[in-house]
N, C-alpha and C positions, 0 to 999 in steps of 0.2 A: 538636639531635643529642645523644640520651646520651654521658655520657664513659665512655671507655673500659675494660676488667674490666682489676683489677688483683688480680692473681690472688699469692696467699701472703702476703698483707698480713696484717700482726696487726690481730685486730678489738679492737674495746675494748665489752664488754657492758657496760650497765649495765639491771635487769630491777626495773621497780615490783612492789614487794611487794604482796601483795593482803592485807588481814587476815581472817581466819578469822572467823565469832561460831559461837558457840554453837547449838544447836537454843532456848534459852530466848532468844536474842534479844541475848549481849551478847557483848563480845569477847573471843574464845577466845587469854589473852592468852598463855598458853605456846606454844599453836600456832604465834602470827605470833614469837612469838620463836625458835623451830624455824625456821621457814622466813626469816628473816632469815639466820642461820647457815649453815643448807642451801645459800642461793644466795652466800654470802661465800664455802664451801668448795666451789662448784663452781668459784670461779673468776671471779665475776660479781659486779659493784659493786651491793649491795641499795639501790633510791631507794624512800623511804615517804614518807608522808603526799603521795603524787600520785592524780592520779583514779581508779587501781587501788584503790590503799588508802582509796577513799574519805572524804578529805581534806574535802569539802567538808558533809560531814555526820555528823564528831564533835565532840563539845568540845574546848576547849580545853584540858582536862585530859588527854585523851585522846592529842591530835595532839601533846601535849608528852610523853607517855610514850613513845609509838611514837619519840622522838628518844632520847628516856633508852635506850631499847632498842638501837635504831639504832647508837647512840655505843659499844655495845660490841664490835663487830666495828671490822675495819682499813678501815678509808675505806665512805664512804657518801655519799651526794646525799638530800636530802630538798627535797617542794614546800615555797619560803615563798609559805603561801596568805594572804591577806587576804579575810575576808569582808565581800561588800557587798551593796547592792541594784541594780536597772536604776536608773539617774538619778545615783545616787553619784558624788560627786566621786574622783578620784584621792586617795588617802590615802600619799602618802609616809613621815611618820613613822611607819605603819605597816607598808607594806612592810623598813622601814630593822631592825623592829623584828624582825621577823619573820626576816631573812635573818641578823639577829647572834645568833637562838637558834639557828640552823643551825650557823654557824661557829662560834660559844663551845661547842659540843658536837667541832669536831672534821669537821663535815661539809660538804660543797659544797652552796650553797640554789639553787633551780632555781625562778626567779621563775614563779609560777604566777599564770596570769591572772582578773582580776577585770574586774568593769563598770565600774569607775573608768578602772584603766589601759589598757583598750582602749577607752574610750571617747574616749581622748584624739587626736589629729590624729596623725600617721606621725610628723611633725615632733617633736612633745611625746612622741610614743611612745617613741622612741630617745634623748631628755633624761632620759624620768626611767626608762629604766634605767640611763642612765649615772650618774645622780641617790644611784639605789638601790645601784648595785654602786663607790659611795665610800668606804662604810663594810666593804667586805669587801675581803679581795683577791683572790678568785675567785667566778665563780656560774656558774649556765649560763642561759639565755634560753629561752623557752618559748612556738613558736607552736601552739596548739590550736585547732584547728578546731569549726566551729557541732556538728558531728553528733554532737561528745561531749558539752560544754557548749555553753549557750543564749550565753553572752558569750564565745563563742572567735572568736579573729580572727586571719586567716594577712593576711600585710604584704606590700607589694608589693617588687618586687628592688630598688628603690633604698632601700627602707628599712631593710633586709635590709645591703645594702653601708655602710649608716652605720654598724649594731650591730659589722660586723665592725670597726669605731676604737677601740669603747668596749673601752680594755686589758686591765681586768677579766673582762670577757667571755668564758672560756675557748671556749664551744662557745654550742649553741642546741641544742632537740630540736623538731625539723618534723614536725606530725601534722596534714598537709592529705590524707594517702591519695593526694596527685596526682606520681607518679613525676616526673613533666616539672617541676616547679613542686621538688621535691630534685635534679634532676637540675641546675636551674639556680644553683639554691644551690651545690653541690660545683663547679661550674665558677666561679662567683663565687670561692670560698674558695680553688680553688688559684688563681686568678690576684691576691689581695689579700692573702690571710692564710692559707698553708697550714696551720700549726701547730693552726687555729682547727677543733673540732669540728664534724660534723652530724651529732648526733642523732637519725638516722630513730625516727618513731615509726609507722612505715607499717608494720602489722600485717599487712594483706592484701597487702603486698608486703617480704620480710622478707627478698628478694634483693639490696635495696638494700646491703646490705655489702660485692657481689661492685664495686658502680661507688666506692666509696672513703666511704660511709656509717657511722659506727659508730651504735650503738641505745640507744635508751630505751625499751624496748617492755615494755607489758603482756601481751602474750601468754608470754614469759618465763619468766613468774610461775607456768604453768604447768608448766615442765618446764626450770625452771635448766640440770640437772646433763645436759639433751641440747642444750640452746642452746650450751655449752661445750662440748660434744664436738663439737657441728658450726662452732663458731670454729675449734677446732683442727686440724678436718681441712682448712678450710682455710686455714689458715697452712702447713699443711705440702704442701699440693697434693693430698690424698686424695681422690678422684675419688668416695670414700661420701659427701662434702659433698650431692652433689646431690640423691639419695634420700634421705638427711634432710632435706636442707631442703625438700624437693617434701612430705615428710608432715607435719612441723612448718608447711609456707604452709597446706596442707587445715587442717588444726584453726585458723589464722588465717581463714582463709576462711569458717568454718562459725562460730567464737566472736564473730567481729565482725560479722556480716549484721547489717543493721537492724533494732530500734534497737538502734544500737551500744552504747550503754552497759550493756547487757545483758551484755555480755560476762563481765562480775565472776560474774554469775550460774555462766554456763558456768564459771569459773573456779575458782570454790568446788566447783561439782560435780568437777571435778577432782581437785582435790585431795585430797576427801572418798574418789574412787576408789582414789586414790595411798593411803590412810591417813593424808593429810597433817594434816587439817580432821577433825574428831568432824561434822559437818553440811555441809549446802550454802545453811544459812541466809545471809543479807545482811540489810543495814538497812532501816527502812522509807523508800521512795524509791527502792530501783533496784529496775528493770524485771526481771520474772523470766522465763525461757527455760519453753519448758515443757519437762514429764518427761520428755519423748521424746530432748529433746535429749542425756539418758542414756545413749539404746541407740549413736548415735552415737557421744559421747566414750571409750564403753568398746569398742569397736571400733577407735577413733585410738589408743587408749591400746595395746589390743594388740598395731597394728601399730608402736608407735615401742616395744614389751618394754617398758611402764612400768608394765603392774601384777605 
C-alpha cells in the first residue's frame, strides 16, 4: 500500500546541473556557472558532476572545476564518481578519495556508482559504503538503475534497511522509476530512521513528494526557478501545485521515454530555448533526440510561461 499524502510538508530540492557545450564541442563554462547560480537563487541545492552533467565522460580536470565552480554558491551535493571497467574490482582508496574532494570543497558527495561497487554481494555493498562514508561526515547513497547506466543496480529492501545504520548516511537518491519499490523505502525510513532522506529520482513520477520523497532529479535542470515555485505551493497548500506539477510530469514524460539517457539531449535544447545554453550541442556519447523533439519542448515551454 502507498503511504499516505502528506500534504504542506517542506520539500527539500536538490536539481543535477546539466552542463551546456558549446556548438564547437567544448564546455560552455560561464553558461554552466550561470545556471549553477540560477538554481542556488531559486531556491534549490545545485548537485554536479551526476549523470545530468555528464560526469562519466569528462576529465579529470574537468569534473574538478565543475567542483571549483560548484564551491562557490552556499551548499551543493556533487557525484564522487570512480571510473572503471565491467570486471573491476571495487576500488576503495578511490572512492575515499573522491568523496574528500567533495567535502574539502564544502560539499555533500553522492557516492555514484561504478562496476566495481555494484559488483560487489548486498553484503559487501552496504560495508564499503560504510567503508567510504568513514572519512566524511555526511554523503548521500545512490541507487541508479540499468536504463540510465549499463552498471546500475537498485538493492533489495533488506539491503536498503542495513544502509539506513551506516550514521553517515544522511539520505539515498532512488532511480528505479518503480513507485512501489520508493513507496517501500519511505515506509522503511519512517519506521527506522525518520530523519534519514529519499531522494526520489523518479522523473516520470515527480509526485513522489506529495507521499514524503524529497528529489534529486535531472529533469530540474530544466526549469529550477518553476520546480521551486511548485515546492512552495505546496508547502503552503496552493491547490496551483497540481497544474504545475501535471505540466512539469508531461516534459518528464516526454524528456525521459527510451533511451533514457537521451534526456540531456532534450535538456540542452531547453535550455538553448530558455537562452540559458548559446547550443543544444552534448558530448560525443550521448544519444541525441531528434529535431522534432523542438516543436514539442517549445510548446511545454509555452505552456509552463518559460520563454
Amino acid at each position: 500500500m502507498n503511504p499516505p499524502i502528506r500534504y504542506g510538508r517542506k520539500i527539500e530540492g536538490i536539481s543535477a546541473v546539466l552542463v551546456p557545450y558549446t556548438s564547437d564541442g567544448v564546455i560552455d563554462w560561464p553558461a554552466f556557472e550561470a545556471h549553477v547560480g540560477r538554481t542556488a537563487a531559486a531556491g534549490l541545492t545545485p548537485a554536479v558532476n551526476m549523470d545530468t552533467g555528464y560526469v562519466q565522460l569528462l576529465h579529470d580536470a574537468d569534473r574538478s572545476r565543475v567542483l571549483d565552480i560548484a564551491a562557490g554558491v552556499d551548499g551543493f551535493v556533487a557525484g564522487a564518481y570512480v571510473s572503471d571497467r565491467e570486471g573491476d574490482p571495487f576500488d576503495l582508496d578511490a572512492y575515499r578519495k573522491a568523496v574528500s574532494s567533495v567535502a574539502e570543497r564544502g560539499g555533500t558527495p553522492v557516492v555514484f556508482p561504478s562496476y566495481g561497487l555494484n559488483g560487489l554481494t548486498e553484503e559487501a555493498w552496504v560495508q564499503a559504503l560504510s567503508d567510504i562514508g568513514a572519512v566524511v561526515d555526511r554523503f548521500i547513497g545512490f541507487e541508479l538503475g540499468a536504463m540510465f547506466v549499463p552498471y546500475g543496480r537498485i538493492v533489495s529492501l533488506d539491503a536498503y534497511r542495513a544502509l539506513l545504520d551506516v550514521a553517515s548516511c544522511i539520505g539515498a537518491k532512488h532511480s528505479s522509476l518503480d513507485r512501489v519499490a520508493e513507496w517501500e523505502r519511505l515506509a522503511l525510513r519512517d519506521e527506522v530512521r525518520p530523519e534519514f532522506r529519499v531522494y526520489t529520482g523518479n522523473d516520470v513520477a515527480i509526485d513522489m513528494v506529495m507521499y514524503g520523497s524529497d528529489y534529486l532529479l535531472g529533469l530540474s535542470t530544466f526549469a529550477p526557478d518553476l520546480f521551486a515555485r511548485r515546492d512552495a505551493m505546496w508547502a503552503s497548500g496552493d491547490p496551483e501545485f497540481y497544474a504545475l506539477n501535471d505540466l512539469l510530469q508531461y516534459l518528464g514524460q516526454f524528456a525521459f521515454r527510451p533511451p533514457v539517457p537521451a534526456y540531456r539531449h532534450d535538456a540542452a535544447m531547453f535550455l538553448e530555448l530558455r537562452g540559458w545554453a548559446s547550443s543544444d550541442a552534448t558530448p560525443p556519447g550521448v544519444p541525441r533526440r531528434p529535431q522534432t523533439d523542438r516543436d514539442v519542448l517549445v510548446d511545454i515551454a509555452e505552456r509552463l510561461g518559460a520563454l
